[in-house]
C-alpha positions in Angstrom: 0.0 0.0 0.0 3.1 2.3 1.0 4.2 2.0 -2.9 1.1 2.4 -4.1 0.8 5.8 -2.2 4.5 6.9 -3.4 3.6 6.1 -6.9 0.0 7.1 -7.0 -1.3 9.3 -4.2 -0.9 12.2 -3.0 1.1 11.1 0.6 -0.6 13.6 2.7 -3.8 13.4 1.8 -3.8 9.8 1.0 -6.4 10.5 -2.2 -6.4 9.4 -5.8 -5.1 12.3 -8.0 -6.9 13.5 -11.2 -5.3 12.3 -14.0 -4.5 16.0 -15.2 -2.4 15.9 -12.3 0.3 13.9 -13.3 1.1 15.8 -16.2 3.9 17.3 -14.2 5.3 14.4 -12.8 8.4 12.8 -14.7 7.4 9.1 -15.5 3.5 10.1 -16.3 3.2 11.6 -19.3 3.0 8.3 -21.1 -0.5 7.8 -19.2 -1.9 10.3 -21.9 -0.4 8.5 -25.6 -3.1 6.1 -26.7 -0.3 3.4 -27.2 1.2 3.4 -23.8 -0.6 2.5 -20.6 -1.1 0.7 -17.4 -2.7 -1.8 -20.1 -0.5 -1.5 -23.0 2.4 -4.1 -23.6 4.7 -3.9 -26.7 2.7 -1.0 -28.1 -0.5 -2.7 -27.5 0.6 -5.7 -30.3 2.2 -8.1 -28.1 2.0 -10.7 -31.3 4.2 -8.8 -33.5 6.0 -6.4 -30.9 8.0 -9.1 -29.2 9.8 -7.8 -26.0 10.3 -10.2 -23.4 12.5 -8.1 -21.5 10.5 -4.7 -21.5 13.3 -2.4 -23.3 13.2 -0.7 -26.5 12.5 -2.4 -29.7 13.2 -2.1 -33.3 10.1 -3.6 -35.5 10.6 -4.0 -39.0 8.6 -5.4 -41.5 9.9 -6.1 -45.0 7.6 -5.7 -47.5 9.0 -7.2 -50.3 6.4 -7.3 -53.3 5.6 -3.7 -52.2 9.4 -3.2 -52.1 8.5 -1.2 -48.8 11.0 -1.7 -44.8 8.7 -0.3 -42.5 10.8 0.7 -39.1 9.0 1.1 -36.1 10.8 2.4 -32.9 9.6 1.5 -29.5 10.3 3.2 -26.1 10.5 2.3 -22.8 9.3 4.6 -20.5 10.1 5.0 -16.5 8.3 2.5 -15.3 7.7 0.2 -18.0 5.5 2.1 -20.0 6.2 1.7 -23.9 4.8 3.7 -27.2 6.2 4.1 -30.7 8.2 7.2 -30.6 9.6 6.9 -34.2 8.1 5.4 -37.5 9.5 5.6 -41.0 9.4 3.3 -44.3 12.0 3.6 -46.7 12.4 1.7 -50.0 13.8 -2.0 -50.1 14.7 -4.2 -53.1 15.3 -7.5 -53.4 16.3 -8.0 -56.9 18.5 -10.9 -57.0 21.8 -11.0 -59.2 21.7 -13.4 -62.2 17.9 -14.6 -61.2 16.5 -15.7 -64.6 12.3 -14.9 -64.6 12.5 -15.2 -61.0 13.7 -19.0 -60.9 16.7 -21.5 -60.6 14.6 -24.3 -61.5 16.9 -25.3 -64.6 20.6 -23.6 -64.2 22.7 -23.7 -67.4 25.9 -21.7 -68.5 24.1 -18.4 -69.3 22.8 -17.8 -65.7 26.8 -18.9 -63.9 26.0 -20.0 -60.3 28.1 -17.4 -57.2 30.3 -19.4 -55.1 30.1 -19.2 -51.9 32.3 -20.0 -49.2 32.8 -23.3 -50.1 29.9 -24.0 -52.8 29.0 -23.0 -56.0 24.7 -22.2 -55.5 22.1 -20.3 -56.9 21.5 -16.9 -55.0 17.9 -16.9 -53.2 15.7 -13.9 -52.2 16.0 -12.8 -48.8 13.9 -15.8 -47.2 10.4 -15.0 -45.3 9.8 -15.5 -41.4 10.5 -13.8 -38.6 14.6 -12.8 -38.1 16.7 -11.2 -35.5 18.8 -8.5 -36.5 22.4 -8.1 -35.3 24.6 -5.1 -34.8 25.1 -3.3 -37.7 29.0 -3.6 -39.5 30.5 -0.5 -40.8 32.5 -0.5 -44.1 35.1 1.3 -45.4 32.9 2.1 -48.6 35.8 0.6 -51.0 33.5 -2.1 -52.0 30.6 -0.2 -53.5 28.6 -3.1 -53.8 28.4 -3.4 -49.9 28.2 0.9 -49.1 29.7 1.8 -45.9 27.2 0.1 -43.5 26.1 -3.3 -43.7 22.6 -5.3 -41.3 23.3 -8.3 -40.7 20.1 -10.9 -39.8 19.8 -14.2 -38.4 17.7 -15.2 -41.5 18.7 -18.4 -43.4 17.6 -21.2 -45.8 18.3 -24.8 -47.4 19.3 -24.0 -50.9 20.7 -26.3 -53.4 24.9 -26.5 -54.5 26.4 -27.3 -57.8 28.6 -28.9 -59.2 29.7 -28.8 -63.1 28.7 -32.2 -65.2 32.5 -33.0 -65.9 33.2 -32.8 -61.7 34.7 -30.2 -61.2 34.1 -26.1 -60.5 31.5 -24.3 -62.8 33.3 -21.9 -65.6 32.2 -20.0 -68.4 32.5 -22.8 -70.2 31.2 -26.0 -68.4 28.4 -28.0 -69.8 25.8 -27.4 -67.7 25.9 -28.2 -64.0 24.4 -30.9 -61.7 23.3 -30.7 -58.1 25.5 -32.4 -55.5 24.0 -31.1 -52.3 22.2 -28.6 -50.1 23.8 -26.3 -47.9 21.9 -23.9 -45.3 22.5 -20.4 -46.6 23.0 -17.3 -44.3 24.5 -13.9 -44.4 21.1 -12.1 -45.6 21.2 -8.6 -44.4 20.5 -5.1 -45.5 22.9 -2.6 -47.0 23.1 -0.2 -50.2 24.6 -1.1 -53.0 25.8 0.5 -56.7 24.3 -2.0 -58.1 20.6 -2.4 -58.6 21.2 -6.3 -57.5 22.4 -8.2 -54.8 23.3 -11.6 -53.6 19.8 -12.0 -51.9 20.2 -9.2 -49.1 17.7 -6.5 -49.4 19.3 -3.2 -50.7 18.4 0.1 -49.4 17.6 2.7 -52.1 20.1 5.0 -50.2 23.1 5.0 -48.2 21.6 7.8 -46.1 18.5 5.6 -45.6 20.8 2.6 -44.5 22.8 4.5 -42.1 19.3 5.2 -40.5 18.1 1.7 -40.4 21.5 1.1 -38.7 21.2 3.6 -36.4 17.9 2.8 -35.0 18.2 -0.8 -34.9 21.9 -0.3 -33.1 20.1 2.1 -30.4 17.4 -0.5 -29.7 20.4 -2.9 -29.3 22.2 -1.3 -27.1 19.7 -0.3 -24.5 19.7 -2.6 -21.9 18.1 -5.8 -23.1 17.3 -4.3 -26.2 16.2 -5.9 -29.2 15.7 -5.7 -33.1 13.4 -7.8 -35.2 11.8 -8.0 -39.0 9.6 -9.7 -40.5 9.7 -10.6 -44.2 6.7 -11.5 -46.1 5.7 -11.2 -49.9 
């Protein structure tokens, strides 16, 4: 009851305040958003606002038929209130390098496979589902493919490796290529690129715009028990 009253009453009275009252009082002024109160948790969408911990959040949701990342930034107020202090949608491409009519159904020597870190495979779209997003890694800008911030994700898939027909590595001039595996592919991000392709990240139209996705998602990370998540959908 003691807390209560230190929180909630006026101690020497020992009555309710008005709600107009507390719009002095650090901590309060959260009671008045319409997406943060006593009631509200993870901006009143506890399905898709995930935060286990209570801290602030970074939603995204990857549009990518609408080729739309819409960035939603939650904040934790003093004493666990949250709201969305910060929302912005920027543009997000996911045109994959070499893809011939959106398929790899029949690979041949016109559409060359990438290799990877040990396989030659077929780059993928950025897969759907729900990912965790890392730390953002800063680049030196020398590789313009890559711009000067990379997103990293969590998000990963089973995709098929090749092989050429005669055994050994694909070239410009193998016969056609055979499957000899699957492999489970990761390092989808987010970054900006030159090029209006990409290995199966998601490119951000501009650098500015990825410095920003950065930015937020870093800030969410580094409060305490922070967090950053998207979801990718067609």
């Amino acid at each position: 009851m003691n807390n209560s009253c230190r929180r909630t009453c006026r101690k020497s009275s020992k009555r309710w305040l008005p709600l107009a009252a507390f719009r002095g009082i650090p901590g309060r002024r959260p009671l008045r958003q319409p997406n943060a109160n006593l009631y509200h948790y993870a901006g009143n969408n506890p399905v898709r606002y995930v935060d286990p911990d209570g801290n602030d959040i970074l939603y995204a949701e990857f549009n990518k038929t609408k080729n739309e990342l819409k960035l939603s930034y939650i904040t934790e107020y003093p004493g666990g209130y949250k709201r969305i202090t910060y929302e912005t949608t920027i543009t997000v491409t996911n045109n994959v390098r070499n893809e011939l009519n959106g398929t790899r159904t029949n690979p041949d020597v016109t559409t060359m496979p990438s290799k990877g870190e040990s396989n030659w495979y077929y780059p993928r779209q950025f897969p759907n589902g729900f990912w965790s997003i890392g730390k953002s890694v800063p680049k030196d800008g020398s590789n313009t493919y890559l711009g000067t911030v990379f997103i990293p994700t969590d998000a990963h898939q089973e995709v098929s490796v090749y092989g050429s027909a005669k055994n050994e590595m694909p070239d410009a001039s193998s016969e056609g290529f055979c499957a000899t595996g699957t492999q489970d592919d990761t390092g989808y991000g987010f970054h900006y690129s030159s090029s209006s392709t990409t290995l199966g990240c998601g490119r951000v139209n501009s650098q500015e715009e990825a410095t920003e996705f950065a930015t937020l998602s870093d800030k969410a990370l580094n409060s305490t028990n922070g967090a950053s998540y998207i979801f990718v959908h067609e």
